[in-house]
Residue, then its C-alpha position, 0 to 999 in steps of 0.5 A: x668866447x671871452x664873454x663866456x670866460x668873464x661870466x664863468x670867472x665871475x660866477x666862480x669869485x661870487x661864490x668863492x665870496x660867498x664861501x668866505x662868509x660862510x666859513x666866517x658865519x659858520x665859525x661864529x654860529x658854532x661859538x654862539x651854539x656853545x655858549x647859548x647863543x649869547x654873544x659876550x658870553x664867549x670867552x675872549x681866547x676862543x674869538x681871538x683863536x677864531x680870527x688867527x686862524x680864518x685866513x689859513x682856514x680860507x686858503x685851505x678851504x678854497x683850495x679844498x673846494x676846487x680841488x673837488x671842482x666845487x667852482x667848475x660844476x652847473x649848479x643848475x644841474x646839481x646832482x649825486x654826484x656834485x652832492x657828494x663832492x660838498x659834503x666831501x670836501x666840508x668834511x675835510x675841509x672841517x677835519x683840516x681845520x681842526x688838526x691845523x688849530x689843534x696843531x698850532x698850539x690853538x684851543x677851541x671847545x670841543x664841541x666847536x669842531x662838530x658843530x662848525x662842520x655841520x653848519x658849514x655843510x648846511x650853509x654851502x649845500x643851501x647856496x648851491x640848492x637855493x641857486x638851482x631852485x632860484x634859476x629854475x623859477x627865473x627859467x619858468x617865469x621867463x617860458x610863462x612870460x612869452x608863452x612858451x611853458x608848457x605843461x607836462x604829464x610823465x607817464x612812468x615813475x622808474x628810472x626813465x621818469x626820473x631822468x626826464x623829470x630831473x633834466x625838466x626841472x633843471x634845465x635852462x632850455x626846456x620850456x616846460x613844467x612837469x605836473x603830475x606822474x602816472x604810474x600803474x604801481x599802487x606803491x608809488x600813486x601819492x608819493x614825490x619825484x622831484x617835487x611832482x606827485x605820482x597821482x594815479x594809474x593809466x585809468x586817471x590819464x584823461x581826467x589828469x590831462x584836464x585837471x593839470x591842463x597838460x599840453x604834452x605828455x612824455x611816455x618814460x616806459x623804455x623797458x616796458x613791454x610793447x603792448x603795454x606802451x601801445x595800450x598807455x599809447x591808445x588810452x592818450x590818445x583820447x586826451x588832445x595832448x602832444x604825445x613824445x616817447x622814449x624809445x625802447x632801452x635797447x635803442x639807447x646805446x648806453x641806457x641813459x635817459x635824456x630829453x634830447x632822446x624823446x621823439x614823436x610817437x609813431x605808427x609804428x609804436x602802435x602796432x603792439x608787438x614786441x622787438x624782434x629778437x635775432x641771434x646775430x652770432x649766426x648772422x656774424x657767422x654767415x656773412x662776415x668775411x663773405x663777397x655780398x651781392x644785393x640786387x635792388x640794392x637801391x630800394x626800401x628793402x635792399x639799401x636797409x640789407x646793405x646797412x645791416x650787412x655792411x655793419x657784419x663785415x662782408x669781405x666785399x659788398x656788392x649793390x646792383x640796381x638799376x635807378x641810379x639815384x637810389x644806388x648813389x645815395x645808399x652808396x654815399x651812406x655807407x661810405x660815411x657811415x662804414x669808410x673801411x667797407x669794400x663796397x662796390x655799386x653796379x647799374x644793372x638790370x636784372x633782366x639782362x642775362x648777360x650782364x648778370x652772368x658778367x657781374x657773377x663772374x668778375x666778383x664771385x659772390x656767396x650770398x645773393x639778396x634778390x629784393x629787384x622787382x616791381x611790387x606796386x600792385x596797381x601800376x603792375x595791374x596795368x603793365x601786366x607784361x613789365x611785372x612779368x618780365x621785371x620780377x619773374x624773369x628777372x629772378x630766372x636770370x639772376x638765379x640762374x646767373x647765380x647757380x651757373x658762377x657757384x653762389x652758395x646761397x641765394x635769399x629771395x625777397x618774396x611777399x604775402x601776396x604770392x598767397x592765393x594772389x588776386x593780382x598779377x604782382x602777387x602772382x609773379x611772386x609765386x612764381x619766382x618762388x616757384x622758380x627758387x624750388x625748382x632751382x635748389x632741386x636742380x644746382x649746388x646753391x641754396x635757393x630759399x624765398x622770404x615771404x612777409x607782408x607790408x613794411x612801414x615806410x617803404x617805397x608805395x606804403x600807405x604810411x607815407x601816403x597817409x601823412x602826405x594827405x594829413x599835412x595837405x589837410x586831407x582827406x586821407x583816402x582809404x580803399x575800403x572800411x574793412x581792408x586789414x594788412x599786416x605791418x612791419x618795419x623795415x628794419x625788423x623784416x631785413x632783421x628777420x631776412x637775415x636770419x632765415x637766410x642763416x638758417x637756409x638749408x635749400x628749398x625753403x620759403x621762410x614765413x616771418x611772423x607779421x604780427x596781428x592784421x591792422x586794420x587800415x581805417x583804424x591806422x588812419x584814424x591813430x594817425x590823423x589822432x597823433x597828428x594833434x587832429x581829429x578824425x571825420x572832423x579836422x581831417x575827413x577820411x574817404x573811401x575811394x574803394x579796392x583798387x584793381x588787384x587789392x583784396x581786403x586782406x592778405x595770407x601768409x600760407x596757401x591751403x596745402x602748406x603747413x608750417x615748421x618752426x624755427x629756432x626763432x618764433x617770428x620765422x616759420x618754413x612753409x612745406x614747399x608744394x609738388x608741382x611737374x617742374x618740366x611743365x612748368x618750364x613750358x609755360x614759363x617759355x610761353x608767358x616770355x614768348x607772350x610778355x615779350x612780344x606784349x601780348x594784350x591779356x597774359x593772365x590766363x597764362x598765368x592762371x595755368x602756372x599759379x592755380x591758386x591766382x583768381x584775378x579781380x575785376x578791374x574795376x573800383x568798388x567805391x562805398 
């Protein structure tokens, strides 16, 4: 630390020398302009008025000068602001001067004032502007001497490239030199930023990357629309540069731009759709101040519930899961993160009626998240009967827990593949909606299901599959060339969760749009590129093909339901399907009887409640 004191200290002296010399040096250069540079041709009474008075002007100017914190600034780093700050203080400095000679009785030419402040200003902004450049050239000589400087491309030439290209230009730490800008305005192809020319649109991204040797390539667009920034996205990957960007404006707490805030691209910046928008006054006014209950509280879907929720002030939040782990470390989270949240963490099953019933008694909850089930459809292709009694009877008891103790609204997570399912995971899905129908028909409680598809990142996703296998150097496995999923974040999907569940009225099966289909050889190949590798050559991609229960693309409604909107168009309301509920129940007695008792083969039992389930062979296609 007193190394640090002694160099600072050391840097404020040098340059308070410095300003001496150039007050001094200022003094005589005006003198010499009056007097046509000739030296004794400068009466004697305006040299000895000079050296009378430069000590006070020294004094004054230096006092001037930390009073506006000229000694405390980085000059690495000067800016506006510390521009603004020499030119006030010389101004004042120089008005000082004036009105304490003239004020002492003093003469000087007239012309001595005007011209004295504007040689002074010229010799103080030059010191501060030839150290920035002379310790930014030092900065790149010392990153090109180890190895380390790389050369930079920056993709947007509005406010976000500005930030970057000035923290590049100026910072000690970055070991990177920016050579070129791209920008799609015509207005701006030719023209400077910090020294960097903007030479052309997305279409010279490629021919630039070659021609400037760039080996990174930073994409400053936070404000652009995402299917722009995917498109700029595809077109680098083509070149074999590190790509980094920014994220999106309303990711920024307060919009200022930094290097520190770029990041890798990925995935799902590639999926070009743009962020979901959510009305949080109608999420604020349903939740806040209401007792919570998230049963799967523990899981991909449920702890990011438990964040955002725990972000609207429930009155009490309620965690029920049955893998301990998982609950502890979301409860850690939202202890640190949220100290004032009342928040409670229950191990529970789902399946244990009275557990459920007991838990429902003692904290009364308002509001039920049911994310609990078993949802990776090839381990539940094998354990058909753990599928059945986890997810649907599960959901029975919890539902009927729930409507037995009063809650007011129960949400359940449902998936896409509850859509004409062709596995058993699919089909227990169906059922529980089937199961929330019936039950808002009978009870007080708002019984609704939230249908989506895939969520990037979760627990079984192929996205953390698919970046285990590139870092193991492949090959990445890939079921079949033509399977297509839709494709949604994690934090978008419980945003839209929250949502449906405001607008509830009872009985619905909310739909969230997922977007355009991803075609997954496609994702594998975008990411194996990202990954700075490239396709069938540094990483091979093999097809293993559709695994027991997989179909190559999934739907969003049955052929008998019709959509209707809301008033947010990423959330539609399928029309709920007829079926004889006291049927129903038969059945749904029988496949517990049958999966209870694990029975061989239940999905023909299964068929009879979901017509629409057509299971695949249990077989691998392999291509």
């Amino acid at each position: 630390m007193k190394n640090i004191d002694k160099k600072l200290w050391s840097r404020r002296i040098f340059l308070m020398m410095y300003d001496i010399i150039a007050m001094v040096g200022a003094g005589i250069l005006a003198l010499l302009m009056r007097f046509e540079l000739d030296y004794y041709s400068i009466e004697l009474k305006y040299l000895e008025e000079l050296w009378r008075y430069m000590p006070i002007n020294i004094i004054v100017t230096l006092v001037v000068f930390y009073a506006f914190r000229l000694y405390h600034s980085l000059w690495a780093y000067v800016g506006i602001a510390e521009m603004q700050n020499i030119i006030s203080a010389c101004v004042i400095s120089s008005l000082l001067q004036m009105a304490g000679i003239l004020g002492t009785k003093g003469h000087m030419p007239r012309s001595y004032y005007p011209m004295y402040g504007m040689i002074f200003l010229l010799l103080i902004l030059s010191s501060r502007l030839v150290y920035r450049f002379l310790r930014t050239k030092r900065n790149q000589w010392r990153a090109k001497k180890s190895g380390n400087l790389k050369n930079v491309m920056v993709i947007g030439a509005g406010e976000a490239g500005n930030s970057i290209l000035k923290e590049i230009v100026t910072s000690k730490y970055l070991t990177t030199i920016a050579k070129c800008v791209i920008d799609d305005n015509p207005e701006k192809i030719g023209k400077f930023i910090h020294g960097v020319k903007v030479v052309g649109n997305r279409d010279y991204i490629v021919e630039a990357a070659r021609l400037y040797h760039i080996d990174q390539i930073i994409i400053a667009m936070p404000s652009a629309p995402k299917v722009l920034v995917t498109e700029i996205i595809m077109i680098c990957k083509d070149t074999d540069c590190n790509i980094k960007i920014l994220p999106g404006i309303y990711q920024m707490v307060n919009g200022d731009v930094t290097v520190s805030q770029l990041r890798d691209v990925a995935v799902e910046d590639l999926l070009g759709r743009e962020a979901v928008q959510i009305d949080i006054e109608s999420i604020m006014e349903y939740v806040t101040n209401k007792v919570i209950l998230i049963t799967g509280g523990g899981g991909s879907i449920g702890s990011e519930l438990c964040r955002q929720l725990a972000s609207h002030k429930p009155k009490q939040l309620i965690i029920v899961d049955i893998y301990e782990n998982n609950a502890y470390q979301i409860q850690q989270e939202l202890i640190r993160k949220y100290p004032e949240l009342n928040l409670v963490v229950l191990i529970a099953s789902v399946r244990n009626t009275n557990r459920m019933n007991r838990i429902m008694e003692e904290y009364h909850p308002d509001i039920v998240y049911h994310a609990a089930a078993h949802k990776h459809v090839p381990l539940m292709e094998a354990s058909p009967n753990e599928a059945v009694k986890n997810n649907v009877f599960g959901t029975l008891k919890t539902a009927q827990a729930a409507a037995n103790n009063h809650v007011k609204r129960f949400v359940m997570i449902s998936t896409d593949k509850a859509v004409n399912p062709t596995n058993i995971m699919g089909a227990s899905k169906r059922i529980c909606e089937m199961i929330i129908q019936s039950f808002n028909r009978q009870y007080d409680t708002e019984f609704v299901a939230v249908r989506f598809g895939n969520v990037l990142g979760s627990n079984g996703s192929v996205i953390p599959l698919f970046k285990k296998q590139i870092a193991d150097g492949g090959p990445i496995t890939v079921t079949h060339p033509d399977i297509v999923r839709y494709f949604m974040t994690i934090t978008e999907a419980v945003s839209l969760v929250l949502q449906a569940g405001a607008y509830a009225k009872g009985g619905e099966i909310f739909v969230l749009d997922m977007g355009e289909p991803v075609k997954i050889l496609d994702l594998a190949r975008n990411m194996i590129r990202l990954s700075g590798f490239v396709p069938d050559e540094d990483i091979k991609i093999e097809f293993t093909g559709l695994r027991p229960g997989e179909k190559l693309y999934e739907e969003i409604l049955m052929d008998e339901e019709g959509l209707r909107h809301t008033p947010n168009k990423m959330i539609h309301i399928g029309n709920p399907i007829q079926f004889d509920e006291d049927e129903f129940y038969f059945k749904l007695a029988k496949l517990k009887d049958s999966s209870y008792k694990e029975i061989g083969d239940i999905k023909e039992m299964i068929k009879e409640i979901v017509p629409t389930y057509v299971p695949t062979e249990n077989k691998r296609e392999n291509r």
